[in-house]
VEXFI-891012 format. One line per 8 residues: number of its first residue (from 1); their letters; for each residue x, y, z of C-alpha. Coordinates in steps of 0.25 Angstrom, whole numbers. Example, Ala and Ser with C-alpha at 12.3 -4.5 7.8 and 13.67 -1.06 7.14 Angstrom:
<doros>
1> as> 49,-18,31; 55,-4,29
</doros>
This chain:
<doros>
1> xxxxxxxx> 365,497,465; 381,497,462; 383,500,447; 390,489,441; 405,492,436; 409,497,424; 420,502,416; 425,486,412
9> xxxxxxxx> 428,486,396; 418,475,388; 429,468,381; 445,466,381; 448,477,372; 461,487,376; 467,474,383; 482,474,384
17> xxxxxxxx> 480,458,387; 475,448,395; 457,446,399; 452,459,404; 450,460,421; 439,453,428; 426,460,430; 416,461,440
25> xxxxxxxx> 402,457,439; 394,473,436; 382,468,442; 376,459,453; 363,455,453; 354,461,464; 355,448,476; 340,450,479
33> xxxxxxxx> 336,443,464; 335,427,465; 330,420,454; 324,406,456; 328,394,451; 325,388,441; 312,398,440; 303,395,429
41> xxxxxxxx> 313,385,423; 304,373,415; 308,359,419; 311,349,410; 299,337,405; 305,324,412; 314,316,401; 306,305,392
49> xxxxxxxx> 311,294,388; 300,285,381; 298,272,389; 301,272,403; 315,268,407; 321,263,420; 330,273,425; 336,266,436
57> xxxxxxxx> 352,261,431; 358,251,441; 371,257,437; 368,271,441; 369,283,452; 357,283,462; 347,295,454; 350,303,468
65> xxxxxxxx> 365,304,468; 363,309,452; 354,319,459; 362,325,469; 375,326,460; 364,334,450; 362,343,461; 350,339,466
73> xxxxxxxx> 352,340,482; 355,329,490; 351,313,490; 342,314,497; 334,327,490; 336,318,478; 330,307,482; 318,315,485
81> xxxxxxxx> 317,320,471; 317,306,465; 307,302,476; 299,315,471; 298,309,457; 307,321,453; 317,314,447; 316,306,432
89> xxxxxxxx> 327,297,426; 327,296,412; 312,302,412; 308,292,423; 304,298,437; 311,290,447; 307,288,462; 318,278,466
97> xxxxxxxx> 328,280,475; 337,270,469; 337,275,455; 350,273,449; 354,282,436; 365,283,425; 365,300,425; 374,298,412
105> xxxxxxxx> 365,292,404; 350,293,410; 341,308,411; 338,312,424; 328,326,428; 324,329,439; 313,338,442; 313,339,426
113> xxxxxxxx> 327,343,426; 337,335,419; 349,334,426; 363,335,419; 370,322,422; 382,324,412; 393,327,421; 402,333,408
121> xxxxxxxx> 392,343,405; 395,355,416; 386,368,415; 390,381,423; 385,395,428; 396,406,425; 393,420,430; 399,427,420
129> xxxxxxxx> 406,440,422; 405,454,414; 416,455,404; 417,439,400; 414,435,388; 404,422,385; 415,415,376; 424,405,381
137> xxxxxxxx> 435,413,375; 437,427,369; 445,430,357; 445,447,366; 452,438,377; 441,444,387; 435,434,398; 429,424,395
145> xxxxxxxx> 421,411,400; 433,401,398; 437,409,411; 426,402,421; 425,389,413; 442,384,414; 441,375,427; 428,367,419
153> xxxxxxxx> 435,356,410; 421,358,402; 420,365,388; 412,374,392; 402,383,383; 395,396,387; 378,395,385; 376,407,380
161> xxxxxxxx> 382,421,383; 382,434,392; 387,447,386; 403,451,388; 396,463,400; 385,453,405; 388,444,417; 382,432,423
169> xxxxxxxx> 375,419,422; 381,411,409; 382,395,407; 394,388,402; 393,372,399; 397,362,390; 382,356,389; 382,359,375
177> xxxxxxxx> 365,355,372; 362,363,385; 370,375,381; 362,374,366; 348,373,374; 351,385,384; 354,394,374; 344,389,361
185> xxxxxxxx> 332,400,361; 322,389,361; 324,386,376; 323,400,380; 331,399,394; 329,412,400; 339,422,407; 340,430,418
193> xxxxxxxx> 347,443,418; 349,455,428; 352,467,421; 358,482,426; 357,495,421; 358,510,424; 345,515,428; 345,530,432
201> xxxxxxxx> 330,530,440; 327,513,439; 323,504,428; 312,509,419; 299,504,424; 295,498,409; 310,490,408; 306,477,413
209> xxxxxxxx> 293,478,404; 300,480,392; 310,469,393; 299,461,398; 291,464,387; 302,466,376; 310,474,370; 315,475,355
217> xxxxxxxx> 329,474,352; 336,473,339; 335,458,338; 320,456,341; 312,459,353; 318,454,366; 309,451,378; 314,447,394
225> xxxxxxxx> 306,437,401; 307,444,415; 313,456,419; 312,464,432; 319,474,439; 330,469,450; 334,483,455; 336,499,454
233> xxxxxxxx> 342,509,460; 339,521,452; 353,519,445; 351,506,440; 343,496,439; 342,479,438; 334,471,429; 333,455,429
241> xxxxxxxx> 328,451,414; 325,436,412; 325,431,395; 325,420,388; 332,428,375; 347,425,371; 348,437,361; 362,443,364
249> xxxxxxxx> 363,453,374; 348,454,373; 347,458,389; 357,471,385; 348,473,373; 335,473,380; 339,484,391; 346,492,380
257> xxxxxxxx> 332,492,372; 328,501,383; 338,510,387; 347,502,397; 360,498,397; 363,486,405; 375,489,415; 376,474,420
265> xxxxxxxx> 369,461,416; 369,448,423; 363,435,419; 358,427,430; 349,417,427; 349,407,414; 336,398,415; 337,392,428
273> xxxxxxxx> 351,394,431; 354,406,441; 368,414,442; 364,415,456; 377,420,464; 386,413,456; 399,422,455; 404,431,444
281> xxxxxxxx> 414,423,436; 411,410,443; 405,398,436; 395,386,444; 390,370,438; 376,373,438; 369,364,446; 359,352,442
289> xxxxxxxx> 347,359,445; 351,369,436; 356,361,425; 343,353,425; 334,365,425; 342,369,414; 343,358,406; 327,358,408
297> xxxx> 326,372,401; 331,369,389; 325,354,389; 337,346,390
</doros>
């Protein structure tokens, strides 16, 4: 297992000038993990509306053209999931073919997933490299997240934060409810994590119980969903921790609690939403199943 690089200051001090050199990603998650999906994401209750309302509009796009631009395969996969009673237009399951609709003003879910028909609101994935700071700007003059975000015309806000030293999986939109909902503690959207550290011999065999079962930090006891052991070479080793916790720099915390440093951290998962293979530094529109699954999770 290479050792991920060091040696890189952790802020812009002893500058003469000008934003500190680019920095390689310190760590890459082992290829052989592949989380599902979408795995274990809850699905949205069809919407309600009271009395029943016709949700064909004369006016409007065919219902499966509105699918296919939401991502959603092609026509004729969309016409098989309004055929498969999968499909609800203003809380209505359609089976018609012909349905026109009015995305602007009517709701649409399919398979209990809302879809996001507001083509100003925009909502990406950045992997975010070491040694940027989440902050669209930085008084130090270090990098910083207006860098990935200047060719969208969008005001774009971070959803919450990733440490200065910890790269990875970070959303940036201008959907200001959906940002609110995905970082309120009462939705509880989990995270996925994949954690190194030096490991002279391999990881304890009573680490992943201990995160799994909690361990007490100076704010309050701090617990991981799911953790397991990715790797070990006898000099370090890799662990994946799934929580639900926002607490800052709770994952650093919770390995310091028992003795380890962490060398390199990586988020790659937020709810249903996969880092995947997406690039250090590069930014992608996620897509409507995503957005949908999302907006599910936090009830929208």
């Amino acid at each position: 297992m290479a050792a991920p690089r060091s040696g890189a200051p952790r802020d812009g001090g002893g500058r003469s000038g000008g934003r500190p050199p680019r920095r390689r990603s310190a760590f890459t998650p082992p290829k052989k993990v592949r989380l599902r999906d979408g795995e274990g994401t809850p699905l949205a209750p069809a919407s309600t509306s009271g009395e029943a309302a016709e949700p064909h509009r004369e006016d409007g796009e065919r219902l499966q053209k509105v699918l296919a631009r939401a991502g959603f395969g092609s026509r004729r996969a969309c016409e098989a999931l309004i055929s498969g009673g999968r499909v609800r237009v203003d809380g209505e399951i359609v089976h018609e073919q012909g349905v026109r609709v009015d995305p602007a003003s009517q709701v649409i879910h399919v398979d209990g997933r809302r879809l996001q028909l507001d083509e100003t609101k925009l909502t990406l994935v950045l992997n975010k490299p070491r040694g940027v700071v989440s902050a669209m700007s930085d008084p130090e003059g270090r990098r910083d997240l207006s860098e990935f975000t200047a060719e969208h015309s969008q005001r774009l806000y971070h959803v919450g934060r990733l440490d200065y030293e910890t790269e990875g999986l970070l959303l940036l939109t201008n959907d200001g409810e959906l940002a609110h909902r995905l970082t309120h503690p009462s939705f509880e959207v989990d995270k996925t994590y994949v954690c190194r550290f030096d490991a002279p011999g391999g990881a304890p065999r009573g680490l992943v119980k201990a995160l799994r079962e909690g361990v007490e930090l100076e704010d309050g006891l701090a617990r991981a969903d799911r953790a397991r052991v990715l790797a070990q070479d006898g000099r370090e080793a890799v662990v994946e921790v799934t929580l639900h916790e926002g607490r800052n720099r709770i994952v650093r915390r919770m390995f310091a609690s028992q003795g380890f440093e962490l060398t390199a951290l990586m988020r790659t998962r937020i709810g249903p939403v996969l880092l995947g293979d997406l690039p250090t530094g590069a930014t992608r529109e996620l897509t409507g199943r995503e957005l949908g699954t999302l907006m599910a999770e936090v009830g929208l």
